[in-house]
C-alpha positions as CSV (number, residue, x, y, z in Angstrom):
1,X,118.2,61.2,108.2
2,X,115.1,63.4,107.3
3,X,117.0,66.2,109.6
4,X,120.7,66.0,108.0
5,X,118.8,66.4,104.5
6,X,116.6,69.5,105.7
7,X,120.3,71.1,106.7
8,X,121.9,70.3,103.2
9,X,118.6,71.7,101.8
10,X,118.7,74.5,103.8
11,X,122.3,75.7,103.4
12,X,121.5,77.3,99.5
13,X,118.6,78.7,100.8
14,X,120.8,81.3,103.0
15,X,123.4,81.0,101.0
16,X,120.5,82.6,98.5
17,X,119.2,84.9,101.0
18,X,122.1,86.4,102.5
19,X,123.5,86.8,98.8
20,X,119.6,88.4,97.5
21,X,120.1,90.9,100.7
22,X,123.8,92.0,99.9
23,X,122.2,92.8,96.5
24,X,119.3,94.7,98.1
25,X,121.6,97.1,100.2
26,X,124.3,97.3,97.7
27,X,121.9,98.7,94.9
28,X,119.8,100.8,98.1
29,X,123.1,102.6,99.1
30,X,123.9,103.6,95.5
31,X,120.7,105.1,94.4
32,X,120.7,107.1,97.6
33,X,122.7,108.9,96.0
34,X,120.7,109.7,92.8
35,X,118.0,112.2,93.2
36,X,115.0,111.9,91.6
37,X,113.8,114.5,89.2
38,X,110.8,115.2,90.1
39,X,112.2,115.9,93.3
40,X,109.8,113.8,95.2
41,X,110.2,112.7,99.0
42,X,109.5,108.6,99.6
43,X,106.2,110.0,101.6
44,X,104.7,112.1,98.4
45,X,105.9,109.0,96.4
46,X,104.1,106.5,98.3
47,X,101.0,109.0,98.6
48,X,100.9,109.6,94.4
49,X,100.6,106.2,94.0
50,X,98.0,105.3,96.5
51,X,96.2,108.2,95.2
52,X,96.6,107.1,91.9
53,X,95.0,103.9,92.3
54,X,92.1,105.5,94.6
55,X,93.2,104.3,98.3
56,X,92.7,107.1,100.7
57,X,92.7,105.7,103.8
58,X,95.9,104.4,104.6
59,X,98.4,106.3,106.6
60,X,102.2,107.1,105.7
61,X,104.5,107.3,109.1
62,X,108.1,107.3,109.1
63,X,110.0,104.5,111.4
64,X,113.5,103.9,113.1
65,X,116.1,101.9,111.2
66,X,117.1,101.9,107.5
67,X,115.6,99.5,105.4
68,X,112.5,98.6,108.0
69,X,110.2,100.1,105.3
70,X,106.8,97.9,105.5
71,X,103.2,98.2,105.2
72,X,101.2,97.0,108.3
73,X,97.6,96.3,107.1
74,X,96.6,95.8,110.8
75,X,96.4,99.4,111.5
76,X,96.8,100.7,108.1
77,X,99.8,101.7,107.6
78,X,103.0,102.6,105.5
79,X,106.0,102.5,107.7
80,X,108.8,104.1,106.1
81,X,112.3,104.0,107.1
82,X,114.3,107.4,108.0
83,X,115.9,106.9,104.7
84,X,113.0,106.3,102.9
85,X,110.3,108.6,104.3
86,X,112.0,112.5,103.4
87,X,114.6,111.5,101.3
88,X,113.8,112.5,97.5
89,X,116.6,109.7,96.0
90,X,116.0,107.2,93.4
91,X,116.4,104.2,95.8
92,X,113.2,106.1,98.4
93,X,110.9,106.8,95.7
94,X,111.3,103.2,94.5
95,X,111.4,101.8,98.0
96,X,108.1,103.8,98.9
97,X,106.4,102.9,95.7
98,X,107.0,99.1,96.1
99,X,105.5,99.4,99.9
100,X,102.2,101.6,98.4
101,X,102.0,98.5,96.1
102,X,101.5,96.3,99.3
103,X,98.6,98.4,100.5
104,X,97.1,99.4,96.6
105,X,97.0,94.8,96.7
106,X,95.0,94.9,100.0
107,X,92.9,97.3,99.0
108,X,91.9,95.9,95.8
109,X,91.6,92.4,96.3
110,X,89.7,92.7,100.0
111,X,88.0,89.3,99.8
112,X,91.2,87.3,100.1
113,X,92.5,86.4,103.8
114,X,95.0,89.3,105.2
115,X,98.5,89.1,104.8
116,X,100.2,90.1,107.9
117,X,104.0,90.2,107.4
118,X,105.8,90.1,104.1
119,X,109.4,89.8,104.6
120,X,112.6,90.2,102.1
121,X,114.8,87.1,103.7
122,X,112.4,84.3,103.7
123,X,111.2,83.3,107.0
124,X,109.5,80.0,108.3
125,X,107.6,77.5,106.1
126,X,105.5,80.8,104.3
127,X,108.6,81.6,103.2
128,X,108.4,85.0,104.6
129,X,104.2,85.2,104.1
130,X,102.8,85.5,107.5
């Protein structure tokens, strides 16, 4: 019984997800295509705003994929995806600015127990908070 409910619970969930993700790369794909005016890449985006809030000691990489853009506070680290990291659109400088946030949270509130993983398609009973 307890299982058959969990299933019916479970279905609007990925309905939800699936439907939150189509969103995600449907609005990615067309601000791709807007450049930003400053002219900045997703790297100098995600550097300004680190700088801005005073971290300096958290690295900027790119990464395979599109979309894989994450911050990895176990070494550090701002992975940005290939069409995130030297692109100067819209959708990179927002994408890179919302994974500097990640890292300008750790940084400021270093008391609180490490996050590890924070996914978009909620994952496990964290939902997606590991």
């Amino acid at each position: 019984m307890a299982q058959n409910l969990y299933c019916v619970a479970l279905i609007p969930i990925l309905i939800l997800s699936v439907a939150a993700q189509i969103q995600v790369n449907g609005n990615f794909r067309r601000y791709s295509a807007v450049r930003n005016r400053r002219g900045l890449t997703g790297a100098q985006a995600a550097e300004a705003v680190l700088r801005t809030h005073g971290v300096t000691d958290v690295a900027i990489r790119p990464v395979r994929g599109s979309l894989t853009d994450h911050y990895d506070p176990r070494d550090n680290t701002i992975y940005l995806s290939e069409t995130v990291y030297a692109a100067d659109t819209v959708a990179a400088v927002g994408v890179a600015a919302h994974e500097a946030g990640h890292a300008v949270v750790m940084h400021t509130l270093p008391t609180h127990d490490p996050v590890h993983q924070i996914t978009i398609v909620p994952r496990g009973r964290a939902l997606g908070m590991t």
